[in-house]
C-alpha positions in Angstrom: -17.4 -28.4 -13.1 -15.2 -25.5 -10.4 -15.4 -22.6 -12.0 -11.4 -22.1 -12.3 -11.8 -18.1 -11.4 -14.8 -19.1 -8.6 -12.2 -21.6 -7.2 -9.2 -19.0 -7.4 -11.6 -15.7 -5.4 -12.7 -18.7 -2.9 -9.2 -19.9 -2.0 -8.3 -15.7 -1.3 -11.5 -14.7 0.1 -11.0 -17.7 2.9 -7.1 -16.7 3.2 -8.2 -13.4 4.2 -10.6 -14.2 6.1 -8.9 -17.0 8.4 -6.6 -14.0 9.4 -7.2 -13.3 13.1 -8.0 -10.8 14.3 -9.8 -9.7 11.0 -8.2 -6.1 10.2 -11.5 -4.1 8.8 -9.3 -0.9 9.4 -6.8 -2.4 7.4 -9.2 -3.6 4.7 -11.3 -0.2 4.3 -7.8 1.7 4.4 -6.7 -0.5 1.1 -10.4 0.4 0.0 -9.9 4.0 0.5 -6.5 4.4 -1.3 -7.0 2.0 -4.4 -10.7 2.5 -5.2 -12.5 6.1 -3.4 -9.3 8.5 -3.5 -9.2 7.9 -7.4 -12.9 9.0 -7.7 -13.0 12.1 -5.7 -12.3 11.0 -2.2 -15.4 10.6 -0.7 -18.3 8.2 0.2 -21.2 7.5 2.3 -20.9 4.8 5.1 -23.5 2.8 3.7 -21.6 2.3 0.3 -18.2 0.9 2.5 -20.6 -1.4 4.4 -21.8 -3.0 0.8 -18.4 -2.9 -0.4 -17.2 -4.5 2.8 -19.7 -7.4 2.3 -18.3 -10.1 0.4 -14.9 -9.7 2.1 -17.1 -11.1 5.3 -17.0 -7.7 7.0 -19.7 -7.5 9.6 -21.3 -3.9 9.8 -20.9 -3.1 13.2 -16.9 -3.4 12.3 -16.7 -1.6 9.2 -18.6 1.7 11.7 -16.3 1.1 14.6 -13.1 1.1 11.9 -14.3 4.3 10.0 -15.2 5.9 13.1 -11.1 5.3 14.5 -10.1 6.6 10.9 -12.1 9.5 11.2 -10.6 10.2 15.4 -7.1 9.6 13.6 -7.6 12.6 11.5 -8.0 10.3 7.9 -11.4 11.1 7.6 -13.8 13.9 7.9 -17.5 13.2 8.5 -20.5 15.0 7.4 -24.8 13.7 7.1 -27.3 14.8 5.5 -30.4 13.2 7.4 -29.4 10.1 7.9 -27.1 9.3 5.7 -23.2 9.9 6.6 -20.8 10.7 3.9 -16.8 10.1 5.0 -14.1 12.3 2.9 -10.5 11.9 3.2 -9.1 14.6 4.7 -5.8 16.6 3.5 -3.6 14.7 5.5 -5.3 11.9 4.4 -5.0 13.0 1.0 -1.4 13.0 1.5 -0.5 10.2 3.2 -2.7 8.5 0.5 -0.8 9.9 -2.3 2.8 9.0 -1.0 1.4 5.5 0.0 -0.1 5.2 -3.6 4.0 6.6 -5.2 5.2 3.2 -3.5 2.6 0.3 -3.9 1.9 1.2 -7.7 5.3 2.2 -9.3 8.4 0.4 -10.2 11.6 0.5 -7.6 14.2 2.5 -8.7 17.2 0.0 -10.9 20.8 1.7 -11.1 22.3 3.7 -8.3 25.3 6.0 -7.7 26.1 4.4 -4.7 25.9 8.0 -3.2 23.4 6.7 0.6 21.2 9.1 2.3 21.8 9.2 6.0 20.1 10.4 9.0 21.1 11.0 12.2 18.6 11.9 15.2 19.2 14.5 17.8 18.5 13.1 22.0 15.0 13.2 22.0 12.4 11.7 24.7 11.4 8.4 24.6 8.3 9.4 23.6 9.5 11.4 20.3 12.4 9.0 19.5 9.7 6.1 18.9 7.5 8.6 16.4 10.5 9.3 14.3 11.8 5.9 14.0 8.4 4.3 12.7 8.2 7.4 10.0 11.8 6.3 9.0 11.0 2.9 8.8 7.9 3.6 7.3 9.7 5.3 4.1 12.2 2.6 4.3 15.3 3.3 5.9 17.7 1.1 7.8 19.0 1.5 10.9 22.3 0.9 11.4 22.8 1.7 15.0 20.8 3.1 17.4 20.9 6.9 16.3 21.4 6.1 12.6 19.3 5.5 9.6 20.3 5.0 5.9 18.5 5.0 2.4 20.4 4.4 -0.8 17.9 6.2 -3.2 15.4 8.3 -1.5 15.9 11.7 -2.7 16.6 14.8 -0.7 14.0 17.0 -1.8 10.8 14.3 -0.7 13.0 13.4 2.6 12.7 17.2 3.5 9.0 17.9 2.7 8.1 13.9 4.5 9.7 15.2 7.2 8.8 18.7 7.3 4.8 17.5 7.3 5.7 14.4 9.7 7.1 17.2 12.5 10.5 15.9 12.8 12.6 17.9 10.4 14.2 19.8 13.5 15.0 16.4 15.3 17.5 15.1 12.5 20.5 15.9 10.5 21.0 14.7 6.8 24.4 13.6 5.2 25.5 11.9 1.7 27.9 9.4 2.2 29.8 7.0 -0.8 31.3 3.7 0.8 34.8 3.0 -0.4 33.5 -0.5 -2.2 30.4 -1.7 -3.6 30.9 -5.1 -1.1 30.9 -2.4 1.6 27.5 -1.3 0.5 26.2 -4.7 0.0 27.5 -5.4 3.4 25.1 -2.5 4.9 22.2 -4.0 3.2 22.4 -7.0 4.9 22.8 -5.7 7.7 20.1 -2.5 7.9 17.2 -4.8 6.5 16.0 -8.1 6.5 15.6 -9.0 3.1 15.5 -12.7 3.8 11.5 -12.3 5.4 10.9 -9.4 3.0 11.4 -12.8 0.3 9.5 -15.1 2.1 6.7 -12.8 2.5 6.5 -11.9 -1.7 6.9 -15.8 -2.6 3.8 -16.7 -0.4 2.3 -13.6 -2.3 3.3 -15.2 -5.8 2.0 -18.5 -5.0 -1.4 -17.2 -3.5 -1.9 -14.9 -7.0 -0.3 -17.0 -9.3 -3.4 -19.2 -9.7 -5.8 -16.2 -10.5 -3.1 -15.0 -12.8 -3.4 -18.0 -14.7 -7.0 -18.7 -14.7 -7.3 -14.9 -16.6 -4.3 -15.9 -18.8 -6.7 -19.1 -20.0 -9.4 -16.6 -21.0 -11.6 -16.2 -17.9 -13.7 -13.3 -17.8 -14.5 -11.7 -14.2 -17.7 -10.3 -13.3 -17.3 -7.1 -11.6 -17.5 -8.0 -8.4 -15.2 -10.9 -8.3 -12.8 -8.6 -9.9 -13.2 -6.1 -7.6 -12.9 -8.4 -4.8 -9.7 -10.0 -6.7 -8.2 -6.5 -7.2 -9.1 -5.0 -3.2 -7.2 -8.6 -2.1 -4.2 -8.0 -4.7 -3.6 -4.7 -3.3 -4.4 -5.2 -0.2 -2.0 -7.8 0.2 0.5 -6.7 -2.0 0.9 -3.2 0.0 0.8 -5.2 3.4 4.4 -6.3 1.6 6.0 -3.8 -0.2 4.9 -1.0 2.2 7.8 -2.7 4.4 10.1 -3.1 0.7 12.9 -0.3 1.2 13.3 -0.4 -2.9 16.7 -1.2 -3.2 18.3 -0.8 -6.4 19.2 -3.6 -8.5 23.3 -3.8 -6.7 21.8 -4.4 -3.4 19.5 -7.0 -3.6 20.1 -11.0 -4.6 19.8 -11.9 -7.8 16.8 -13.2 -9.0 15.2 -10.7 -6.6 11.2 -12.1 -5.7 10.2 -8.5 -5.7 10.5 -8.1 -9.3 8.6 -11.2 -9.6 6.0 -9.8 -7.5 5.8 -6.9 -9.0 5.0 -7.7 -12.8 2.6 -10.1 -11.1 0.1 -7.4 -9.2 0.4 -5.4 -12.4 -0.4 -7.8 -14.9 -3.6 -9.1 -12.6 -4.4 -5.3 -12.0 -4.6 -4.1 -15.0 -6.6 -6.6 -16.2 -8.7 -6.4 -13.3 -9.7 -2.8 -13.6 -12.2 -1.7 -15.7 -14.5 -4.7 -14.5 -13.9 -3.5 -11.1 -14.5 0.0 -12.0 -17.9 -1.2 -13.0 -18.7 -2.5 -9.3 -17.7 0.7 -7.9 -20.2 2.8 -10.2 -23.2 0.9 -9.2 -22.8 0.2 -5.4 -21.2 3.0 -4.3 -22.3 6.4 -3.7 -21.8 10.2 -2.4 -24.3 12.1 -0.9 -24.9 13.7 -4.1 -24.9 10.7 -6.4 -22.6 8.3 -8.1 -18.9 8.3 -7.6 -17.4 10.4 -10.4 -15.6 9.0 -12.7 -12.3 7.4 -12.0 -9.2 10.1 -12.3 -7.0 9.5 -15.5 -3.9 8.8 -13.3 -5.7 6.0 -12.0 -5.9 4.3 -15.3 -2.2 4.6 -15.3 -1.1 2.6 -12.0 1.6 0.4 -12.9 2.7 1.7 -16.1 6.2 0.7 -17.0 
């Protein structure tokens, strides 16, 4: 007799895997944030290749992707004969910790109306392009070719993202209250495209939802299936709501997928995580020793 949670780790591991080109970077950067930042940051390059293993991540691609993380200024290396350790760097650190903000807690519910809005300065092409992806990366629309808009990102984190990304100089800032609330579901239409953003977290729900209900009839993971399980949940899940803009509950359709989505990656991680804590301890390392122990805000990811 199929295992039902064998079956369920199968039926992800060969989802991921089918993707082409396989994304190690992408893989080992969900690694990083969800399972080495928690437990001091740092790790030797041996330990990522073992814990790149059963995701099907030949060697020679987990080196070549640590090795671009470390050029891009996310890693710094050091050795110690011949073992290399890899520590995320400050900017790392940081970009980590705003990442982690967004994949792990709720999206804000009321509003008061009251939009955040950006306009850029002439820039160079060049220039233009950076700020754009850094406003689209902390989910603003644009709404026409100079102007972005967020309906609930607060002032004070827009200044200091901005300030670190480089491009506080190159925008101006506004608040601005539509005359009706069909006005402001009107922008939201038109700045994002909510329809895909829906597509993308059903074919979520109906990859998880199997997994979700094997653990619901009782199954009990061995740490590394649930660490595997819990790297693919997150790594999927961010893939998706990394592109969410968090509307509040007035802008979105009713029934809204997200939400769905949501209580569904923190029901399966919380239940995941000690066991996968587990796999951590005893196959990866620091040059000094074992991982320490996981950080107490950690245990907290997704709390309501």
């Amino acid at each position: 007799m199929i295992d039902p949670l064998d079956a369920c780790l199968r039926s992800l591991l060969g989802r991921f895997r089918q993707q082409r080109p396989l994304r190690s970077g992408s893989l080992l950067i969900t690694l990083l944030g969800d399972a080495i930042a928690p437990r001091g940051g740092r790790v030797t390059l041996g330990s990522l290749i073992r814990l790149g293993e059963p995701f099907g991540l030949p060697e020679r691609l987990v080196r070549t992707s640590v090795a671009r993380l470390a050029h891009d200024g996310w890693l710094a290396a050091r050795r110690s004969g011949r073992i290399s350790e890899y520590a995320l760097t400050a900017r790392g650190r940081r970009r980590f910790a705003a990442a982690t903000r967004r994949i792990y807690g709720a999206r804000p519910r009321s509003w008061n109306r009251r939009w955040t809005l950006v306009m850029l300065a002439p820039l160079a092409p060049q220039r233009r392009e950076r700020v754009r992806e850094e406003l689209h990366w902390l989910g603003f629309g644009q709404f026409a070719p100079d102007v972005y808009a967020h309906p609930s990102f607060g002032e004070a984190p827009l200044h200091a993202r901005l300030a670190e990304s480089g491009i506080r100089s190159h925008v101006t800032l506004f608040k601005a209250t539509s005359e009706k609330a069909s006005d402001d579901q009107r922008l939201a239409r038109c700045g994002w495209d909510l329809a895909e953003l829906a597509s993308a977290y059903r074919r979520f729900v109906a990859a998880f939802a199997p997994l979700a209900a094997a653990l619901r009839a009782g199954a009990l993971p061995q740490p590394e299936v649930a660490f595997v399980a819990r790297t693919l949940l997150i790594h999927e899940y961010r893939k998706i709501h990394l592109r969410d803009p968090l509307l509040p509950d007035a802008l979105l359709p009713r029934g809204w997928v997200g939400t769905t989505a949501y209580e569904l990656c923190r029901e399966l991680y919380r239940v995941l995580f000690r066991a996968a804590e587990l796999h951590l301890t005893s196959h990866a390392h620091t040059l000094v020793g074992p991982l320490p122990a996981v950080a107490r805000a950690a245990r907290g990811r997704f709390a309501r």
